[in-house]
N, C-alpha and C positions, 0 to 999 in steps of 0.2 A: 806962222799964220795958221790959226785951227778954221778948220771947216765949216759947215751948214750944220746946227745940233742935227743929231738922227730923230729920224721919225718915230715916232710911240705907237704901241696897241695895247688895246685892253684886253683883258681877257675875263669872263665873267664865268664864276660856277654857282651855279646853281643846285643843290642838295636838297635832301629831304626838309632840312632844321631850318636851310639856312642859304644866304649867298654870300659869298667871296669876292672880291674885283679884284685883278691886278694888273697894275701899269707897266712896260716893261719896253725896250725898243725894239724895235722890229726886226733888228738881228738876232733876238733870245740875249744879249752878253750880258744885261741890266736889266735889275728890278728896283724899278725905282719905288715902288710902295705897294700896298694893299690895304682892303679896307672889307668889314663885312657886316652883317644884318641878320637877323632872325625872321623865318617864318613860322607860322605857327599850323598844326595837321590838325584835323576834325577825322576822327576815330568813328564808325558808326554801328547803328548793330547791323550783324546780316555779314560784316567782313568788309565792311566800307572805308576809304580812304580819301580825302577828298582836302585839296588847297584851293584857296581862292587865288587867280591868277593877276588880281588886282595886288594882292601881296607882294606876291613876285617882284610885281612891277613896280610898286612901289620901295619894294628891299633893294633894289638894283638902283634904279636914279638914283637913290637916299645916298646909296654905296658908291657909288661915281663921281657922286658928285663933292662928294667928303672927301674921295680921294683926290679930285682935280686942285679943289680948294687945299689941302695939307701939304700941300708939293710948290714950291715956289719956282721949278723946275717943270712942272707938269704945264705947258704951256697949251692949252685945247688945239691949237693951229697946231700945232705936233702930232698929233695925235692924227693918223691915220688911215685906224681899223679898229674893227671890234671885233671878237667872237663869242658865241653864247656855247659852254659844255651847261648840260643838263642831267638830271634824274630823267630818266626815262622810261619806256611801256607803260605810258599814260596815255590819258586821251583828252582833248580839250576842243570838244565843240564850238564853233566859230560862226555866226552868219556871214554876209556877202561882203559886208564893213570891215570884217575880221576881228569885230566886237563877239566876247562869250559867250552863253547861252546859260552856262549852267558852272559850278565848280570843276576843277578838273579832278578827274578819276586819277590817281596818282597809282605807282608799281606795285602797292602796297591791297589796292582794293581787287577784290575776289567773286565781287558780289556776280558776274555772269558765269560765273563757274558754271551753276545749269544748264544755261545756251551753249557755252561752248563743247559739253559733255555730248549736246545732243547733235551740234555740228560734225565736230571730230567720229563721234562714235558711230552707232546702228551695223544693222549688218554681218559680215567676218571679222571678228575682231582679233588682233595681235595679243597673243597671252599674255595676262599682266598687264598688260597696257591697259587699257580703257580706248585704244583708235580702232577703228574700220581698218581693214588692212592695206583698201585701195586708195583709199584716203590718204590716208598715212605715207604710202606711197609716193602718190604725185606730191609732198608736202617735202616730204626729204630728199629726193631726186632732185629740185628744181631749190629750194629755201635751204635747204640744209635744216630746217627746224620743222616744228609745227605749231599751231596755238596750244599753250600749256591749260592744263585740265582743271587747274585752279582759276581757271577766268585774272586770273592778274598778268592781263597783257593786251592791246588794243583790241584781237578781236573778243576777248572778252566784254570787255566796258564797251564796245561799239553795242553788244548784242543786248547790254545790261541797259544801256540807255536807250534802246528802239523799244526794250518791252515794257521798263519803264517808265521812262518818260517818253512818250512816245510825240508829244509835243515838241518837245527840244530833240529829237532828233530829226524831225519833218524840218523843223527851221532851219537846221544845220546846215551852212555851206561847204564845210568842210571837218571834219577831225582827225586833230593835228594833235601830232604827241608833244611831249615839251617842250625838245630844244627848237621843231617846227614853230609852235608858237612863237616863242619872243623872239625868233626869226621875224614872224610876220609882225610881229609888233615895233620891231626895230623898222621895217621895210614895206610893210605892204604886201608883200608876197607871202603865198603861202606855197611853201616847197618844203620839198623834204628830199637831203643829202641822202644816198644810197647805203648810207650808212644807218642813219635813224630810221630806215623805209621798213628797213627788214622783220620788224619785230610785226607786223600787220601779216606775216606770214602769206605774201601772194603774190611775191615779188620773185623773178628769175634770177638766182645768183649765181650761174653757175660762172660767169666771168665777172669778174669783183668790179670792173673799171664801167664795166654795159650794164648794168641792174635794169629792169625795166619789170613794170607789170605784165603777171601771166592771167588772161582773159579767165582758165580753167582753175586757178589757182582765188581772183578773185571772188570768183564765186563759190568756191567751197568754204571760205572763210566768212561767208556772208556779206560781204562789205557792197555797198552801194557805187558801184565806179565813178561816181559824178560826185561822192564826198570823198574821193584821195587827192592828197597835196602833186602837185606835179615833181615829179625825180627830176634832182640834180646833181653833180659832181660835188664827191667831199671837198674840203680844201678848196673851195674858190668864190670869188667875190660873187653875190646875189645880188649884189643893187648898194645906192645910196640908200646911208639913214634919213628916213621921213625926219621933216624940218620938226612934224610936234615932238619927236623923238629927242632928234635933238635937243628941244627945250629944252623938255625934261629931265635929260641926263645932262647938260652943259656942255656936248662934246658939238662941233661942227657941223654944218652941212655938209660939207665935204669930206664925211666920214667915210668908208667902205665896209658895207657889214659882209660876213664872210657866213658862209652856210653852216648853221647850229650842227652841234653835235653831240654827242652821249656820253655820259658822266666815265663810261667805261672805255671808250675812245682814247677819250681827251686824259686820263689818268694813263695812260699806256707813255703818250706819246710826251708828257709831262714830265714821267720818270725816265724818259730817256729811252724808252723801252722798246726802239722801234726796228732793232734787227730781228731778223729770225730769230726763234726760241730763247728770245731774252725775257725773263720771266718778270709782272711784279705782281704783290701782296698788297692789295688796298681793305684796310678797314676803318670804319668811318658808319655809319647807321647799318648798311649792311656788308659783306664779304665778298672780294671778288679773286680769285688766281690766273690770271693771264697769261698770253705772248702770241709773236703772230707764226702765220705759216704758211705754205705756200697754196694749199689744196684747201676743198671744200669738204667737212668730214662729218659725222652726224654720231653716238653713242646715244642712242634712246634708255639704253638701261640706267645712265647717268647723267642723264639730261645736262648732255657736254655736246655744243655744236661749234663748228667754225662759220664766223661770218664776215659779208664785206669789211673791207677797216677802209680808214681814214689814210693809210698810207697804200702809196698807191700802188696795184695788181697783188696784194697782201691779202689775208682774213684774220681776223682775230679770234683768240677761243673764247668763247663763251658760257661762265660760270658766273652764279650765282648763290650767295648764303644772306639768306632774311632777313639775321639777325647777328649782329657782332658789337661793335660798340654801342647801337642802342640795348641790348642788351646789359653790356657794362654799366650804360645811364642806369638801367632798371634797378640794378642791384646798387648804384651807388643810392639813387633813389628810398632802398629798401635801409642799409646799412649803416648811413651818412643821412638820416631826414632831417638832423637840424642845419648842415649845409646846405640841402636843398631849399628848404624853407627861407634859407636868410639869402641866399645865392642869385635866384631866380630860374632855378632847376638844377637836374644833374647834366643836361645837356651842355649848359653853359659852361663845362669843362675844369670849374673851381671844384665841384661836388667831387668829379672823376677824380682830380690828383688828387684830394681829400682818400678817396679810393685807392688809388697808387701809393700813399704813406700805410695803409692801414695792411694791406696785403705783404708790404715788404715783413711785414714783422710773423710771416707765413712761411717755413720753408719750401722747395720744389719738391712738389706732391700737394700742397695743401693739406698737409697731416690726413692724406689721403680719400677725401673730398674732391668727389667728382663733378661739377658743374655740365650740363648739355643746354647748349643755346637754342634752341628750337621755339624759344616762346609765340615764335608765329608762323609755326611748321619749317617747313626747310623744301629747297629747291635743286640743289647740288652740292651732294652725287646722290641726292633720292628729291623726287621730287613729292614731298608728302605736305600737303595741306593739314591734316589733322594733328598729327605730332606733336608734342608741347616739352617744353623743357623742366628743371629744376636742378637741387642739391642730391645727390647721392649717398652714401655713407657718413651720414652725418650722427655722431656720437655726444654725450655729456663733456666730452673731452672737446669738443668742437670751437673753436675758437669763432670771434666774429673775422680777425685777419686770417682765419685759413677758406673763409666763405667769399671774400674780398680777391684772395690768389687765383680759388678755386676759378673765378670767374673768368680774369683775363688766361689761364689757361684751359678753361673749356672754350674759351673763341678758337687757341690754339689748335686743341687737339681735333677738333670742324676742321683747322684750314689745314692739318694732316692729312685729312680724311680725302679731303677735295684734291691737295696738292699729288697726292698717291694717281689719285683717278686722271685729273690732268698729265702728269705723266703718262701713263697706260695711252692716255689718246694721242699724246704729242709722239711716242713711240720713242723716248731721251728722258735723261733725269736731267734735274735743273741745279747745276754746280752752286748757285748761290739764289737768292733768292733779291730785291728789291722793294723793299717796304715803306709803304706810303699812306695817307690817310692820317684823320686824327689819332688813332692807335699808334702809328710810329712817333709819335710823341712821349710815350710811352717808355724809357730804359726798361722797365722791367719786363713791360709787352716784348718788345724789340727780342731781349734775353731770353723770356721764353718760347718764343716763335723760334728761334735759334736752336733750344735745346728740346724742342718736343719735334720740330720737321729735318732738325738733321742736317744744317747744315747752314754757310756762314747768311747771316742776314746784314742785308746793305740799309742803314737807314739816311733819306736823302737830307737835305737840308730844305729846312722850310718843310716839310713833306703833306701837311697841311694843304699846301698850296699845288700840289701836285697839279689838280683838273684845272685851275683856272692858267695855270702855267702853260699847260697843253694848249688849251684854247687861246692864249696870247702866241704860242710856237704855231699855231693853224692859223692868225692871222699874220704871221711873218711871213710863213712859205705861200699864202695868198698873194702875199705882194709884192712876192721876187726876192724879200730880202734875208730871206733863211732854206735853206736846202735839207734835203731829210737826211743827210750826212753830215749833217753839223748838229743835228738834236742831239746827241748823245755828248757832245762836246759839251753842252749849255747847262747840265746836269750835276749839282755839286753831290758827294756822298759825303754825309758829316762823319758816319762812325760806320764800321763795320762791327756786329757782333758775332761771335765763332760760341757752336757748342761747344756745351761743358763735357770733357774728356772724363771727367769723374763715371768712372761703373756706376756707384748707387746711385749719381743722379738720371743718366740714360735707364739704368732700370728703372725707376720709380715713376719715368714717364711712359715707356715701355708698357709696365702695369697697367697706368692711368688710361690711356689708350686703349689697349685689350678692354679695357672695363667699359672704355667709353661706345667703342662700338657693339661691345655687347648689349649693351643697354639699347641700343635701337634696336637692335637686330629681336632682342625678348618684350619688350613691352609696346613696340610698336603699333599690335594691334590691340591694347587696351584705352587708346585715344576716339578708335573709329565708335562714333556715336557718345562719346560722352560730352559734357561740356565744355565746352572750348575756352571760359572764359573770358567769354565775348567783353567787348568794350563798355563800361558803365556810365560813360561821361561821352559828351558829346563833340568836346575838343579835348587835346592835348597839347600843354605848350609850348 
């Protein structure tokens, strides 16, 4: 006699490009399908980034609703929960309705970099930095961070759109970074998990489970107190889904939506990743190296902090790199233009493995072609807005597949650079590493991520799906039917990859490396002031 089918959740990620869904039951054992959407970014001059949040919304029903419909098994009365992981350190202005005001400023836009220079700064200032020192002070004692100097991060875009548009910030009932939003749009409420609170820089973290607002903290950061979302506990249900909600995605009234979370979050806890110093590798539009820990710890040289996480009395590290697989789009872009042409970009992933056959016919080194990913500055382990990327040593001899290699191992030799510095802060080396993202899709990524960081690479299955996975494992343990000691059970690894023991090839990345950080460390400051090569077009697709 079999039982009551199990209960379903969805799990929804949300990216730069793009959204993902996936169906799965609320114990993590099954996946029963997925299903995904494009969005499209509006590039601007000045360092602008901007989505329309009606996209979103529209990419996510579209996606849910294909996936309810493709399942003859996906029964909507099954279905019990939702969670939204997101991109996030955006900002998305809302009136009282919890209707938009304006596009949302996405991770990407910079444009209050001058507000925030002039917040953070004045005064005694910490060498090298660009902070005030007292400033700076109350900001790391209590946040573990501070607001980053590039303006790409809430209080940035709060300060961009009060001098800006100073209309739509008067209307503003609240702003709300991403996964806040389709929280509220799911629900009504507008809150924010103590885990997405944090990048607004004015929050008390010094216990991960208590987050609450600091009075002193608010107002160094500028923020108006009467437009932040109210704090809530990661991992727990916010409210039923609104019935128009409902509609629109096909899922029940009697849904439970669980409090949104951070694309960097929800990829941790997807990969399984949720003991102490379990490391993983996500790349995907940009780069992140992870694991959690027990303490609150702050490296301003290497703009490497620990924050609240989503697993609870935990902190997660927090890194960031700008550019990794959008990157690779770029160059498949440049290499591959009659794939892209016919494709409907490089993004779309046909260009890229067009890029993956063309590279293999490259040996390790790129016939010595050095690639640096910086085309939109870099964040960690230097935090340089200005910076910009290219090809290095490039000769008559130069091949188009050793410009194709070059590229997926300059993401590598980035996530070297970063993985070195995370160590240093985590005070451990990381025995293997966990790789996930569109990039672990990758065998060749996978192998040279292995043979430039040194050590065995785990690549997951589905690894794609990592964020939206999390986010469906944060609505299991929402409703009792997954335990944080059973994530790492729910986690397949399809392949391990081991470096190559070959001498010449460990030297030849060894080389590659020395060259690659010398290359920042000499030309660094020949970006400050020149042209940036700001955006020429007003979308990209």
């Amino acid at each position: 006699m079999t039982g009551p089918a199990p209960r379903l959740v969805v799990g929804v990620d949300l990216g730069t490009s793009g959204v993902k869904v996936l169906l799965a039951t609320a114990d993590g054992r099954e996946v029963l399908g997925h299903a995904a959407e494009r969005t499209p970014v509006r590039l601007l001059p000045g360092g602008g980034a901007e989505q329309d949040p009606d996209d979103w919304w529209r990419a996510i029903t579209t996606a849910v609703r294909r996936l309810l419909a493709g399942r003859p098994d996906a029964d909507p009365a099954r279905v019990a929960a939702i969670c939204v992981s997101a991109q996030w350190g955006g900002t998305v202005p809302v009136d009282a309705e919890g209707r938009h005001l304006h596009n949302a400023l996405i991770w990407l836009d910079g444009r209050g970099a001058p507000h925030t220079r002039r917040l953070a700064g004045g005064g005694l200032r910490v060498p090298g930095t660009g902070y005030n020192a007292r400033r700076l002070r109350a900001w790391l004692s209590r946040t573990g961070g501070a607001p980053t100097l590039t303006g790409k991060d809430p209080v940035g875009q709060a300060q961009f759109l009060r001098h800006a548009h100073p209309e739509v910030y008067e209307r503003a009932a609240c702003l709300l970074d991403v996964p806040e939003y389709l929280t509220a749009r799911l629900t009504g409420r507008r809150v924010a998990a103590y885990d997405t609170a944090v990048l607004r820089w004015c929050t008390d973290n010094r216990v991960p489970d208590a987050v609450r607002y600091d009075e002193r903290l608010v107002r160094l950061a500028g923020w108006d107190a009467a437009k932040l979302p109210e704090l809530v506990p990661p991992a727990r249900v916010v409210g039923p889904i609104l019935p128009s909600a409902a509609a629109e995605t096909g899922l029940g009234e009697h849904v439970q939506v669980v409090a949104g979370t951070g694309d960097t979050t929800a990829t941790a806890v997807g990969a399984g990743a949720v003991r102490d110093h379990e490391a993983h590798l996500y790349v995907g539009t940009s780069a992140w190296l992870s694991c959690h820990v027990r303490r609150k710890k702050t490296d301003v040289r290497t703009n490497i902090a620990s924050l609240p996480s989503v697993v609870p009395g935990r902190y997660w590290v927090a890194t960031v790199q700008d550019v990794a697989g959008r990157g690779v789009d770029w160059v498949a872009g440049v290499l591959t233009p009659d794939a892209v042409e016919g494709e409907g970009g490089a993004g779309d992933g046909r260009a890229v493995a067009r890029l993956n056959e063309l590279a293999a016919g490259s040996p390790p080194g790129a016939g010595g072609v050095v690639f640096t990913p910086w085309l939109n500055g870099e964040r960690t382990p230097v935090d340089d807005p200005t910076v910009r990327g290219g090809w290095f040593n490039l000769s008559l001899t130069t091949t188009r597949a050793d410009l194709a290699r070059a590229a997926f191992e300059g993401v590598a030799l980035n996530a070297r650079w970063l993985a070195e510095s995370v160590e240093r802060f985590t005070g451990r080396p990381f025995p293997h590493l966990t790789f996930v993202g569109g990039g672990a899709t990758s065998e060749l990524w996978c192998q040279a991520m292995a043979d430039i960081l040194r050590r065995p690479v785990r690549q997951l299955t589905d690894p794609v799906l990592a964020p939206a996975r999390g986010a469906a494992f944060l609505a299991g343990v929402a409703l009792g039917e997954l335990t944080w000691e059973e994530i790492p059970e729910r986690v397949a690894v399809a392949r391990e990859f081991l470096p190559d023991e070959d001498p010449a090839v460990r030297g030849v990345y060894d080389a590659a490396y020395a060259t690659f950080r010398t290359l920042y460390r000499r030309s660094r400051g020949l970006y400050t002031g020149a042209d940036q090569g700001g955006p020429r077009r007003r979308a990209a697709p």
